[in-house]
C-alpha positions as CSV (number, residue, x, y, z in Angstrom):
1,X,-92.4,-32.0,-68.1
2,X,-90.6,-28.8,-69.4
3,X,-87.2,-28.0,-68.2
4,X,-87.5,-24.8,-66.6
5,X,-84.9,-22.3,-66.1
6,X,-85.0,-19.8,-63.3
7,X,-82.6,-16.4,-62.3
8,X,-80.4,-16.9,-59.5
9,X,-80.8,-13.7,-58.1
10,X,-84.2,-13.8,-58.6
11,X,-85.0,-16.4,-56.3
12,X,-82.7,-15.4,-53.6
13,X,-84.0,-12.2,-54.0
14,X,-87.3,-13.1,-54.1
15,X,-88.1,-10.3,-56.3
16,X,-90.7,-11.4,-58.1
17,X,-91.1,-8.3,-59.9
18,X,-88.1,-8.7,-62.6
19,X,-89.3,-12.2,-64.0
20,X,-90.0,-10.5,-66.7
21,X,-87.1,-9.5,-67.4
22,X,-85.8,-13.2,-67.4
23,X,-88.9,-13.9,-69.9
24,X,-87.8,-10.8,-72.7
25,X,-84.3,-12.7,-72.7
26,X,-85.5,-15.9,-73.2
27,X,-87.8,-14.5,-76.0
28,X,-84.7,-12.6,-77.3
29,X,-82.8,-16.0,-77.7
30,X,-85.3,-17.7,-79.5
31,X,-85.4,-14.5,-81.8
32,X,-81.9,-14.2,-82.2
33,X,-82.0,-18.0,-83.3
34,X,-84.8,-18.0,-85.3
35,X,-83.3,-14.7,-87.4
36,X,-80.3,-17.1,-88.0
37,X,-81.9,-19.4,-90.2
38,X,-82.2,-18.1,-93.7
39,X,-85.9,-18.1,-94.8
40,X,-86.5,-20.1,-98.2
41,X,-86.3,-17.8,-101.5
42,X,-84.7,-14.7,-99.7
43,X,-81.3,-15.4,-101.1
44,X,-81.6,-12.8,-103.1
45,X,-81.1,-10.5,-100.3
46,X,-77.4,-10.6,-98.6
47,X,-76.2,-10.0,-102.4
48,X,-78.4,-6.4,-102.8
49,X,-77.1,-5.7,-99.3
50,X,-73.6,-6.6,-100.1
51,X,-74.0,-4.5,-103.6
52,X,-75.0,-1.6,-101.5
53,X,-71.7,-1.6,-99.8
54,X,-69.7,-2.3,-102.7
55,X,-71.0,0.7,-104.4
56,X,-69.8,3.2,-101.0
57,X,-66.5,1.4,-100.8
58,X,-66.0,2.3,-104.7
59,X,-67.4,6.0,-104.7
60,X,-66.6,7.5,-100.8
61,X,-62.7,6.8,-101.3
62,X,-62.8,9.3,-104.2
63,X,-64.1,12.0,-101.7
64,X,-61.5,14.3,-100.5
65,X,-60.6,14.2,-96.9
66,X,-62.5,18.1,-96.4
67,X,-65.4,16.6,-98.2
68,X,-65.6,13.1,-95.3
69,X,-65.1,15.0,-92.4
70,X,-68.4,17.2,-94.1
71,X,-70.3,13.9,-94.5
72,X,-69.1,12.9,-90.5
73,X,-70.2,16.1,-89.5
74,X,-73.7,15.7,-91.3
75,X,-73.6,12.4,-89.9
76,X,-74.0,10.6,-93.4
77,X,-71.2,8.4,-92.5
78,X,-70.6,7.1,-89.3
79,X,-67.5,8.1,-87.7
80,X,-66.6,4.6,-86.4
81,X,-66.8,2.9,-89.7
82,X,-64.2,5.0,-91.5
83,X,-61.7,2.2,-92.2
84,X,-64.2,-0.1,-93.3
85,X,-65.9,2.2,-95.6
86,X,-62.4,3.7,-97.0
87,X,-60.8,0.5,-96.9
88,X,-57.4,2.9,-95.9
89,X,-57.0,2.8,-92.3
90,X,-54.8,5.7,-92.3
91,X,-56.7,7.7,-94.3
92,X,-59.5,6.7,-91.5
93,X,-57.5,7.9,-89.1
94,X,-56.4,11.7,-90.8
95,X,-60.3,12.3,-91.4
96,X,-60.6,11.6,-87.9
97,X,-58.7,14.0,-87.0
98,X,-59.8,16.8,-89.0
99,X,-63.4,15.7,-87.6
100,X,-62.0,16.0,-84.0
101,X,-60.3,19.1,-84.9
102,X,-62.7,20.9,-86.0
103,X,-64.7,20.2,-83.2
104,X,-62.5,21.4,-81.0
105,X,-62.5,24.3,-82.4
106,X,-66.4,24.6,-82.7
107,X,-66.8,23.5,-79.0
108,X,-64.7,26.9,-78.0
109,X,-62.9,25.7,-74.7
110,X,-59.3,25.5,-75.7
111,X,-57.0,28.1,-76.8
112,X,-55.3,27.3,-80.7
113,X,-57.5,23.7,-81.4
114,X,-56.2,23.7,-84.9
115,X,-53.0,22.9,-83.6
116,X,-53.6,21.1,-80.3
117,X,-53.4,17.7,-81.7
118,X,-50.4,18.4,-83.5
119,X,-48.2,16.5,-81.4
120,X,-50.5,13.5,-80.6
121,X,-48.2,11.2,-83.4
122,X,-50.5,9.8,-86.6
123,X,-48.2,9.3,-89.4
124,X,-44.5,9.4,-89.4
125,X,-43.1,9.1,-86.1
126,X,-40.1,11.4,-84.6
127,X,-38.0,8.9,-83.0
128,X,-35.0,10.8,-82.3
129,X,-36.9,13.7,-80.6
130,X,-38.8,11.5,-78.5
131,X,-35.1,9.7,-77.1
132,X,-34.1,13.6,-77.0
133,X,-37.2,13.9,-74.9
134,X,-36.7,11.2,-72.2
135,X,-33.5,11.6,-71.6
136,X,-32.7,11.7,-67.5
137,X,-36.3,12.0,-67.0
138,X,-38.5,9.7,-67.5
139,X,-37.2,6.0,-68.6
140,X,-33.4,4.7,-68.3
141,X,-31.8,1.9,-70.8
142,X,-34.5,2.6,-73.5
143,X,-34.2,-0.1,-76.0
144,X,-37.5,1.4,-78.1
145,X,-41.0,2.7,-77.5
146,X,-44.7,0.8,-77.0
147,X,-47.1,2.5,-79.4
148,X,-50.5,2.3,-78.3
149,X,-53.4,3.4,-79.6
150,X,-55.3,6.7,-79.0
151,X,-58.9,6.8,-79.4
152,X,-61.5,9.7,-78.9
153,X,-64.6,9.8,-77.2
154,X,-67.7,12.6,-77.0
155,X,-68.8,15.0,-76.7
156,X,-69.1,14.8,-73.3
157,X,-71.1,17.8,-71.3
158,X,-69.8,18.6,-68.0
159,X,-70.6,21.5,-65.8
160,X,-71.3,23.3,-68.6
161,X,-68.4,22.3,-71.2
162,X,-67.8,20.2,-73.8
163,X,-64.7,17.9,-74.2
164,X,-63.4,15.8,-76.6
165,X,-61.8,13.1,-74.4
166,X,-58.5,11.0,-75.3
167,X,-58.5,7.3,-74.6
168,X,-55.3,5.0,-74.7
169,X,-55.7,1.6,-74.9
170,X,-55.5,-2.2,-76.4
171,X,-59.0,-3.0,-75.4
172,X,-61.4,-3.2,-78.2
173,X,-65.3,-2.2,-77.4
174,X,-64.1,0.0,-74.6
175,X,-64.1,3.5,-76.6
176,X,-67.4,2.8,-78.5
177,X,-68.7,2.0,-75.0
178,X,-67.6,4.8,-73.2
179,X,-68.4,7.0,-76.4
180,X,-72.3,5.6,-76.1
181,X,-72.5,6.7,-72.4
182,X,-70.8,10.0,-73.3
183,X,-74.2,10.8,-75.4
184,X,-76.7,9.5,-72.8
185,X,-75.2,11.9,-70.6
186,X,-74.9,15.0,-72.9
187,X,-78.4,13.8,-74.6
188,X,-79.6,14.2,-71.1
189,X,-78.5,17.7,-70.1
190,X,-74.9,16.6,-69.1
191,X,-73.1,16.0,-66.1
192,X,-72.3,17.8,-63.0
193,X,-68.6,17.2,-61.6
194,X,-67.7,18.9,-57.9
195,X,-64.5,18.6,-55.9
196,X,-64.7,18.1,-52.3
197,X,-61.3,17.4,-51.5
198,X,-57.6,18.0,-52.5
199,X,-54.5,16.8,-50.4
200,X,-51.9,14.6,-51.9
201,X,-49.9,12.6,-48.8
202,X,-46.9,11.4,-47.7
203,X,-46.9,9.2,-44.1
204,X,-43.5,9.1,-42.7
205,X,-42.5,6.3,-40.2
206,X,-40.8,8.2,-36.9
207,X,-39.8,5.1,-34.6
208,X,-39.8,6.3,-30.8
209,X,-38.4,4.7,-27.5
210,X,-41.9,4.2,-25.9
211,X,-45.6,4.5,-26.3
212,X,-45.7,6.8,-23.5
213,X,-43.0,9.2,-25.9
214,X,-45.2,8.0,-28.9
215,X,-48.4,9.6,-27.2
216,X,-46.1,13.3,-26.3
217,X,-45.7,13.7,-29.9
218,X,-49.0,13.2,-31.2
219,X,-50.4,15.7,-28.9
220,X,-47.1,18.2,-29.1
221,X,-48.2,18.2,-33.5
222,X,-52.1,18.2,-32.8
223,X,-51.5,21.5,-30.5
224,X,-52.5,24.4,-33.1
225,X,-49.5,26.5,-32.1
226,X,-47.4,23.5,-33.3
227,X,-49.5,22.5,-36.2
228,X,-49.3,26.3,-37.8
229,X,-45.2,26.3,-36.9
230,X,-45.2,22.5,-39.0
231,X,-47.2,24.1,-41.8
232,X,-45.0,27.3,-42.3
233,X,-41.7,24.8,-42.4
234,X,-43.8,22.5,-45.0
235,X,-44.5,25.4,-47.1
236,X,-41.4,27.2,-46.9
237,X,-40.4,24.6,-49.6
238,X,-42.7,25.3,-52.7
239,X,-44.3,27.9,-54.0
240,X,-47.5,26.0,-55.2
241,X,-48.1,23.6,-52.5
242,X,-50.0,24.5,-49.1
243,X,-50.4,22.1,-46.5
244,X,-53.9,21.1,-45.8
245,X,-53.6,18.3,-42.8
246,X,-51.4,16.4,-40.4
247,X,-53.2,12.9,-39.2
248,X,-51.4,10.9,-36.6
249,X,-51.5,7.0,-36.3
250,X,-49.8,5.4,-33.6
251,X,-49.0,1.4,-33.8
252,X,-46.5,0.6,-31.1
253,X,-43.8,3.0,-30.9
254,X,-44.2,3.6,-34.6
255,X,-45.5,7.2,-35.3
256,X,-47.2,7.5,-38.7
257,X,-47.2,11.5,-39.5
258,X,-49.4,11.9,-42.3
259,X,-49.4,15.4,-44.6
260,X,-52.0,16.1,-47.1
261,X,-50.9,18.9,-49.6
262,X,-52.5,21.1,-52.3
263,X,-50.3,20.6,-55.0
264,X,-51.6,22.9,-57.6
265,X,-51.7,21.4,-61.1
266,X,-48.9,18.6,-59.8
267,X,-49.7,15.7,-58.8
268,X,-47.4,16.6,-56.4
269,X,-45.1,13.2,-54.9
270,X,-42.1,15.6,-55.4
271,X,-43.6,18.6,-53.6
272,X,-45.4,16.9,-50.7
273,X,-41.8,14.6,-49.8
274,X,-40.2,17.9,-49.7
275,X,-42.2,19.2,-47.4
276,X,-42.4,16.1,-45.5
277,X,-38.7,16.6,-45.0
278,X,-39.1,20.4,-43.6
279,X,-41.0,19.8,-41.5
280,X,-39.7,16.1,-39.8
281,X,-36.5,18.5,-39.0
282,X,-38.4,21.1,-36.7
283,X,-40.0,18.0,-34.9
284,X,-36.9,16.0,-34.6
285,X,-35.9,19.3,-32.9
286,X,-38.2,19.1,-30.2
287,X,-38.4,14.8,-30.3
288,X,-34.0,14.4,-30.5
289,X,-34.8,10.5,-29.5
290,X,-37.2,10.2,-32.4
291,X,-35.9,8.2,-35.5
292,X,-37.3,8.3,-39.3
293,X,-37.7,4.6,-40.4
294,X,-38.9,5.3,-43.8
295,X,-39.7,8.2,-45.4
296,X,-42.9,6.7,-46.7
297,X,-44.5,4.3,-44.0
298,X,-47.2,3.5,-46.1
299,X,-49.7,5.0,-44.7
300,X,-49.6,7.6,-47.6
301,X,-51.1,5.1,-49.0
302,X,-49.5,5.0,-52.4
303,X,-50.1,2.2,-55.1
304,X,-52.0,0.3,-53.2
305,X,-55.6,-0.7,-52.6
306,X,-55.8,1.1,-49.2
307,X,-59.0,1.6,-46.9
308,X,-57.4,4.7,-45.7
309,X,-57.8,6.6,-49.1
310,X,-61.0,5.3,-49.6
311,X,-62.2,6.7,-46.3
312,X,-59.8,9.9,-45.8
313,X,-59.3,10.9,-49.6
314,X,-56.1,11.1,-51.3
315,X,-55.4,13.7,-54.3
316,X,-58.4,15.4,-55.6
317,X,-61.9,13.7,-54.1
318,X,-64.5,14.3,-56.9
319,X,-68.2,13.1,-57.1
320,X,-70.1,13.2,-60.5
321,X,-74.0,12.8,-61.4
322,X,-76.3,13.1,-63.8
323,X,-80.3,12.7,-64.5
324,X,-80.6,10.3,-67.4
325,X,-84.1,10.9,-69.0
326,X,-86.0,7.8,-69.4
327,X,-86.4,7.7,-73.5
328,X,-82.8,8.1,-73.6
329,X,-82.4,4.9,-71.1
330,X,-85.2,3.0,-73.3
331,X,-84.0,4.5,-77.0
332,X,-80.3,4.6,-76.7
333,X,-79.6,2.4,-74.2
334,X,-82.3,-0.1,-75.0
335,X,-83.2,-1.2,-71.2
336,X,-85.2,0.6,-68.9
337,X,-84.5,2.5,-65.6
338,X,-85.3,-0.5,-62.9
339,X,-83.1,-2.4,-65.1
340,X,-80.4,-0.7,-64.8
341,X,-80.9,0.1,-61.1
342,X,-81.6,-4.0,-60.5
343,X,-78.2,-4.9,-62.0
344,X,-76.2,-2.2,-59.8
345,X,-77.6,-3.4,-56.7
346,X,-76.8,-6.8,-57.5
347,X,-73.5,-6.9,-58.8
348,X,-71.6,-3.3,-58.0
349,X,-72.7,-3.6,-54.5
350,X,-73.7,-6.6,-53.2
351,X,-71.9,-8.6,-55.4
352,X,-68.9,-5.9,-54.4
353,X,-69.4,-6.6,-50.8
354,X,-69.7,-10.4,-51.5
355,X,-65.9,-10.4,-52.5
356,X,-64.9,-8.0,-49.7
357,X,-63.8,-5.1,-52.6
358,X,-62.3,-2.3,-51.1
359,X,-63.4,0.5,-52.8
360,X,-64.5,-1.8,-55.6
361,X,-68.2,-1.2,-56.1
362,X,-68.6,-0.2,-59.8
363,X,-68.8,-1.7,-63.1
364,X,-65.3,-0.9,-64.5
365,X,-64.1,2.4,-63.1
366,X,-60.2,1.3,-63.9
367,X,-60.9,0.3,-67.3
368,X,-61.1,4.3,-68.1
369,X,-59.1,5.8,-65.5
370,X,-56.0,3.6,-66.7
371,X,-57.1,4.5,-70.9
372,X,-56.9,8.3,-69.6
373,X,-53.4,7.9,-67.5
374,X,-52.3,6.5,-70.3
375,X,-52.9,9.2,-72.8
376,X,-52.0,12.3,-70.4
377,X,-48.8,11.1,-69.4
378,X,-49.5,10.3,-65.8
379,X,-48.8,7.5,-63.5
380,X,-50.8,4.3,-64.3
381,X,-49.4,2.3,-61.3
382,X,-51.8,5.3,-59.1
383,X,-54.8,3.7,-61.7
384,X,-55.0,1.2,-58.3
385,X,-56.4,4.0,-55.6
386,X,-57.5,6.6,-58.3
387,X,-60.3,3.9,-59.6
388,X,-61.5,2.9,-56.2
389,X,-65.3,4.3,-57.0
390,X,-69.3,3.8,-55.8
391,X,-71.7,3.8,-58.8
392,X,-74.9,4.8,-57.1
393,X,-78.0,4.7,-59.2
394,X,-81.5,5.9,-57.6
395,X,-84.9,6.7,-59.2
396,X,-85.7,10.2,-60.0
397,X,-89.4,10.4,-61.1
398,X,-89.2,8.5,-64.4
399,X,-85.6,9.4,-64.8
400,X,-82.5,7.6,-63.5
401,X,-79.9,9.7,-61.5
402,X,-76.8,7.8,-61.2
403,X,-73.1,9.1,-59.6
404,X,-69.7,8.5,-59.7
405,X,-68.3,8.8,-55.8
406,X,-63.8,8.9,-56.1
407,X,-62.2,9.7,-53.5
408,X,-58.8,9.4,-54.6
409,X,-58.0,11.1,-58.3
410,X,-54.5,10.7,-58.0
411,X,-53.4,13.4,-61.3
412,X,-51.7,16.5,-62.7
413,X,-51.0,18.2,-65.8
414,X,-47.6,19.3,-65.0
415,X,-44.4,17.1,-64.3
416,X,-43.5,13.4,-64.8
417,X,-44.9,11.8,-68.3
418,X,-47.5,14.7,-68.9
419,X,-44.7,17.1,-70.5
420,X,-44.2,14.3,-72.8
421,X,-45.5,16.0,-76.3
422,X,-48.1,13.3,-77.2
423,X,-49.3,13.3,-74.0
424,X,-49.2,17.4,-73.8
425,X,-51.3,17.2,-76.7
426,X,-54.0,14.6,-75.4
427,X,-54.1,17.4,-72.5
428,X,-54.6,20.3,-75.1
429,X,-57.2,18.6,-76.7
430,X,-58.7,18.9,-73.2
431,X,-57.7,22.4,-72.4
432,X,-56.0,22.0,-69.7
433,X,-52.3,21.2,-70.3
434,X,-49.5,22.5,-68.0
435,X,-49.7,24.8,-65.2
436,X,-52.5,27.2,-64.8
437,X,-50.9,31.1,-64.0
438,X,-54.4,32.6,-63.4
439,X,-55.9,29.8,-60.5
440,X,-53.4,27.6,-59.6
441,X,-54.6,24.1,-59.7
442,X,-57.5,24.5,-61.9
443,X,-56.1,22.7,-64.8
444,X,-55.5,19.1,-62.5
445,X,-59.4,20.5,-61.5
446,X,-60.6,20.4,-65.1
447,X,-58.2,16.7,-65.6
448,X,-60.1,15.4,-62.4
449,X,-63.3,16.6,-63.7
450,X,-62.7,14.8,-66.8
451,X,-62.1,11.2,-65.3
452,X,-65.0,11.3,-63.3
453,X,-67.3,12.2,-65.7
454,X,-65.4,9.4,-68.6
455,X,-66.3,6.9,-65.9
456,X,-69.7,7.6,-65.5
457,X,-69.8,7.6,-69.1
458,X,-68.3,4.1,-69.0
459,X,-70.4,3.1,-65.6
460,X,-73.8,3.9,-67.8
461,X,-73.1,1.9,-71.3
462,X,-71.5,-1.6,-69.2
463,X,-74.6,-1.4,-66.9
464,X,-77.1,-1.1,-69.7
465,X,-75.1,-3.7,-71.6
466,X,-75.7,-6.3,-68.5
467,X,-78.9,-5.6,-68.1
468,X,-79.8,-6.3,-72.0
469,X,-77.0,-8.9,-72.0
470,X,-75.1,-7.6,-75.1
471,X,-71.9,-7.2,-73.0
472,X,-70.6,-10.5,-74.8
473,X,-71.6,-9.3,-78.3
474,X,-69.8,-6.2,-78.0
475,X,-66.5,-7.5,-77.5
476,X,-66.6,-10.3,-79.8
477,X,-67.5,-7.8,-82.5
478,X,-65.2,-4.8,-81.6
479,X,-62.4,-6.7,-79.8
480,X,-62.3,-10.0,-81.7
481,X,-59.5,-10.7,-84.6
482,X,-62.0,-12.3,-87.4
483,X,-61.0,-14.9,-89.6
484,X,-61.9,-15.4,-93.0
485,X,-65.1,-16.9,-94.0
486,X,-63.3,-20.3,-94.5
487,X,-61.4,-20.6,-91.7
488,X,-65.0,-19.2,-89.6
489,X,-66.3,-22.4,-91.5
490,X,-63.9,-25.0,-90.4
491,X,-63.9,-23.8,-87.1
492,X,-67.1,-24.2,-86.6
493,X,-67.6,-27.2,-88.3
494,X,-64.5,-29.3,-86.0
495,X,-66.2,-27.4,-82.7
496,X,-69.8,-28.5,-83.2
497,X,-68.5,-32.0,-84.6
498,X,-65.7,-32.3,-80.9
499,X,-68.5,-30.5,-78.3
500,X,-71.2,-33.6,-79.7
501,X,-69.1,-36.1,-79.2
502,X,-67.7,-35.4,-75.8
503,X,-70.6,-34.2,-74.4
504,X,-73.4,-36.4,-76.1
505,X,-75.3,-34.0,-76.0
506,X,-76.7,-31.8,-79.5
507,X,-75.0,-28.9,-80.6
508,X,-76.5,-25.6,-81.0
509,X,-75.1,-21.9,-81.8
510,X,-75.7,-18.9,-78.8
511,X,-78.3,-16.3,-79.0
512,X,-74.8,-14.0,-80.0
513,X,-74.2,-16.5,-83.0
514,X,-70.5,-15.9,-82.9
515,X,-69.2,-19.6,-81.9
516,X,-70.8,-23.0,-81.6
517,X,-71.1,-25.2,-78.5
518,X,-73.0,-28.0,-76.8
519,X,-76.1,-26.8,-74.9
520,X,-78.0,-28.5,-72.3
521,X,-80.4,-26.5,-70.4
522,X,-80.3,-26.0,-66.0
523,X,-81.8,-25.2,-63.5
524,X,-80.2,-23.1,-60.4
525,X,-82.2,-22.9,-57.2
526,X,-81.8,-21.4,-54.5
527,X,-83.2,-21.6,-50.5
528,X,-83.2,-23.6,-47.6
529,X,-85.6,-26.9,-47.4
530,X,-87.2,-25.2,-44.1
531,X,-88.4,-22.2,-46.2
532,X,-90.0,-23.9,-48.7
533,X,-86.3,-24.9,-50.5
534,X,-85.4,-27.4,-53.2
535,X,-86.3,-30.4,-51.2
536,X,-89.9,-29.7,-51.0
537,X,-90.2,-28.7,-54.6
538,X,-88.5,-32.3,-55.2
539,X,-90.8,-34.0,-52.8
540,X,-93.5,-32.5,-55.1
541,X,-92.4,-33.5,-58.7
542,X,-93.5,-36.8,-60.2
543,X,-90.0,-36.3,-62.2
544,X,-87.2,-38.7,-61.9
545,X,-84.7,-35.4,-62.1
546,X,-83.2,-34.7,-59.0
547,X,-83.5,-31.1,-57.6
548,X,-80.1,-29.9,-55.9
549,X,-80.0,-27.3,-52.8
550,X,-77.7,-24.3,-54.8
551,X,-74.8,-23.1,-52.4
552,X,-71.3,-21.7,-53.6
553,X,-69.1,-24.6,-55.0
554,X,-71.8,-26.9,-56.0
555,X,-72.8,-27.8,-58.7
556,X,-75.5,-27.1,-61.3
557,X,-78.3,-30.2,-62.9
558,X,-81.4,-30.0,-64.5
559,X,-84.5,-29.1,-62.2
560,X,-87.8,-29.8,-63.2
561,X,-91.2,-29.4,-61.1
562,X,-94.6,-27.8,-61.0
563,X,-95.2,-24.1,-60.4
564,X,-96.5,-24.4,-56.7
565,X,-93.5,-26.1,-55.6
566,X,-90.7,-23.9,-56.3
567,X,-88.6,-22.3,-54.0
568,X,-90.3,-18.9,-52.6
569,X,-93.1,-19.7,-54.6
570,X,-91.8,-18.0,-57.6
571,X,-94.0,-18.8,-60.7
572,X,-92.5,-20.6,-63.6
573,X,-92.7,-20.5,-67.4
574,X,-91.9,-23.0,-69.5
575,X,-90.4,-23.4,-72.8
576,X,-90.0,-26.7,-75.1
577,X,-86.7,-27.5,-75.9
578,X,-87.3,-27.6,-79.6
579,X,-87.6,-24.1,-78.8
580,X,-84.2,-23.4,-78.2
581,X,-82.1,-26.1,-80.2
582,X,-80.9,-27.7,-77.2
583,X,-82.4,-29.9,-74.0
584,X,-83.8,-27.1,-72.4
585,X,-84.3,-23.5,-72.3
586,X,-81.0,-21.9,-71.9
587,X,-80.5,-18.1,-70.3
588,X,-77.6,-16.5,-71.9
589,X,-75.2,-14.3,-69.6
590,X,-72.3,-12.2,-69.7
């Protein structure tokens, strides 16, 4: 009897209606395996493929660097493939450049783009001026610098503009990600970005001799006539920040005062303490026996995962969407709309709410709000509240509308490590660096804007890739240091030769045919015996193979039995194991 091999979620579930989606990946296994094997007398073939790319590697690096960025532009040679192509990864990197420059300039958001990337370092670096730089302001008892790399993705559409966006990080795969979402969403009309919130916070601890005195002062602040006479004295100390709220929490006979500021294009720590200050000395006028504990009672809550941010808001609040058309889900994308929607539903929020996430219910919302920190100079210790996010994804006719919900976009464009120059000019390239003189704020607007938008890029591309399982294929071939054909060889060789013998069991390579390992095919199921569970199913099988009732911590076996006996009645398909190389049909995940 064939070894079947049946979703998890599927059968808890009992949503019979994405089987075949478990079916098109088992077919897309045997595919991948079969394309593996060499068919007799095509030898011929990887050496005219191989003599193809010989001949670009020998002609394109006599090109001029005007004359790449031309074929970029006309899209006869792939951006992303520069240094292969070239064979000069710094030459890779100054056509790059000019590419991104030039678009800039073509996209016609930002003042001077042929010199915004100027100070984004690509060649010889100014150590001296960057010591000069930091100095008393942003590191003490330098012993160096960190270089890290700086990628670019887009375009990227949103309300109406075009960016080019700036992406620091070590992670391979995530850029080329991120770019692919990027041109779903402006392929599909681009995004729409909206603010609905702006108040950075600072909580005070006020310690008091009684609840009874605790309970006076939250009503004496929460008076209007008192709240206005608190504002005027928080104000009184900036000429950018306006108070937008006082919240009072009471624990005991500690009083938690929290202010929410507007801090213009700051992300405002500085300005909303100061305040804070103010105005604790007109209340400790009229509350003598009240004593400040701390002048952050963490309540704020800053750099920390806090369910009061996530709730209440904390810097700029900003919700995203988009409509992406169905060809471009099935044609760029390569998965289809109830795809995509079956995977968020399953992992980013059930699977969220199964680990208790607070805020947590996305794909990888940090992954680009830390790459973006990182490259406009601000904090990426606030990356912990600023990525708290809720991918929702809904039908829209044949289309798929899909948001980004974050309540806490904890940025600015002025102050702290965003006057830096490299990181002014990753700010540039997105038109909005320093302080803005005509609407004050908009520029941390356009910054917040930005981040929501990458990470619905990034949300859109991670999803698709789980729902067509290529999530694992993409980092071993864009985040993976590759051997030499020899060494890929031996290594293979000693890990086929070690996972036989240990396991007794025969080796076979994975559908991604990037390592080798021992396969033996499984069964999970799921359900109680008194709805129709395991135990009946077993009951039913004239198989000696023992069916196991699937709960976390147990383990998996092999599960064989006739259709009409498995759990919720879920109908099987079989596969021989020949089929697959192994002892039974095997369901690759990420």
């Amino acid at each position: 009897m064939a070894a079947l091999f049946v979703r998890s979620a599927l059968c808890a579930q009992r949503q019979q209606a994405h089987l075949p989606v478990v079916a098109r990946l088992l077919t897309s296994t045997t595919a991948a395996r079969r394309a593996t094997k060499t068919p007799k007398g095509s030898s011929a073939a990887p050496l005219a493929a191989s003599a193809t790319t010989n001949t670009a590697r020998m002609h394109l690096p006599s090109f001029s660097n005007e004359e790449l960025a031309e074929m970029v532009e006309n899209r006869k040679v792939s951006v992303h493939k520069l240094e292969t192509l070239l064979e000069d990864t710094q030459r890779a990197v100054d056509v790059r450049r000019m590419v991104t420059q030039r678009a800039l300039a073509k996209d016609g958001n930002i003042k001077n783009a042929d010199t915004a990337m100027d100070d984004l370092p690509h060649g010889e670096f100014d150590y001296r001026g960057f010591y000069d730089s930091i100095h008393g302001t942003n590191c003490e008892a330098v012993i160096g610098y960190m270089p890290v790399p700086v990628g670019v993705v887009g375009p990227l559409v949103v309300n109406g503009q075009t960016f080019r966006v700036p992406m620091a990080t070590t992670e391979g795969a995530l850029l080329a990600s991120t770019n692919r979402g990027c041109r779903a969403i402006t392929m599909s009309d681009g995004a729409t970005s909206v603010i609905l919130k702006n108040g950075m916070t600072r909580a005070p601890l006020v310690r008091v001799p009684s609840v009874a005195y605790a309970a006076e002062m939250k009503a004496w602040i929460e008076s209007p006539e008192n709240k206005q006479a608190l504002t005027n004295a928080f104000n009184s100390t900036t000429r950018f920040g306006r108070l937008q709220d006082i919240d009072v929490r009471i624990a005991g006979r500690n009083v938690y005062v929290r202010f929410a500021c507007h801090c213009g294009d700051a992300m405002g720590m500085n300005m909303v303490t100061k305040g804070t200050v103010e105005a604790l000395a007109l209340l400790n006028e009229h509350f003598p026996e009240a004593q400040m504990i701390a002048l952050s009672g963490n309540v704020c809550s800053d750099k920390k995962a806090a369910a009061i941010n996530w709730v209440e808001g904390r810097g700029r609040s900003v919700v995203c969407e988009t409509i992406l058309k169905k060809n471009v889900v099935e044609n760029l994308l390569h998965t289809t709309v109830d795809d995509m929607i079956f995977v968020n539903q399953n992992k980013n929020l059930i699977g969220s709410a199964v680990a208790g996430s607070l805020g947590g219910f996305n794909a990888h919302a940090a992954n680009i709000v830390a790459a973006l920190f990182i490259a406009t100079g601000n904090d990426p210790a606030q990356v912990i509240e600023s990525s708290q996010c809720i991918t929702v994804l809904e039908k829209e006719g044949e289309d798929l509308h899909m948001s980004v919900s974050m309540p806490s976009i904890e940025i600015g464009t002025v102050g702290g490590g965003t006057s830096l120059p490299a990181q002014a000019a990753a700010l540039k390239m997105l038109g909005c660096q320093g302080a803005n003189r005509e609407a004050t704020g908009a520029n941390a607007d356009t910054l917040a804007h930005v981040v929501a938008s990458s990470v619905l890029a990034g949300e859109i591309s991670l999803i698709a890739a789980l729902a067509t399982n290529d999530l694992l294929k993409a980092h071993i071939d864009l985040n993976r240091k590759t051997s030499s054909p020899a060494e890929q060889a031996q290594e293979a060789v000693a890990s086929n030769t070690s996972s036989a013998a240990a396991t007794g069991h025969p080796s076979a390579t994975t559908t991604r045919g990037m390592h080798t390992s021992s396969v033996v095919g499984h069964a999970i199921t799921f359900g109680h015996p008194s709805t129709g569970g395991p135990l009946n199913a077993r009951a039913a099988s004239s198989s000696a193979e023992q069916a196991i009732y699937y709960a976390p911590g147990t383990r998996l076996s092999t599960f064989a039995a006739s259709g009409p006996a498995l759990p919720h009645s879920v109908s099987s398909s079989a596969a021989s194991a020949d089929e697959y190389g192994s002892d039974g049909p095997m369901l690759p995940v990420p």
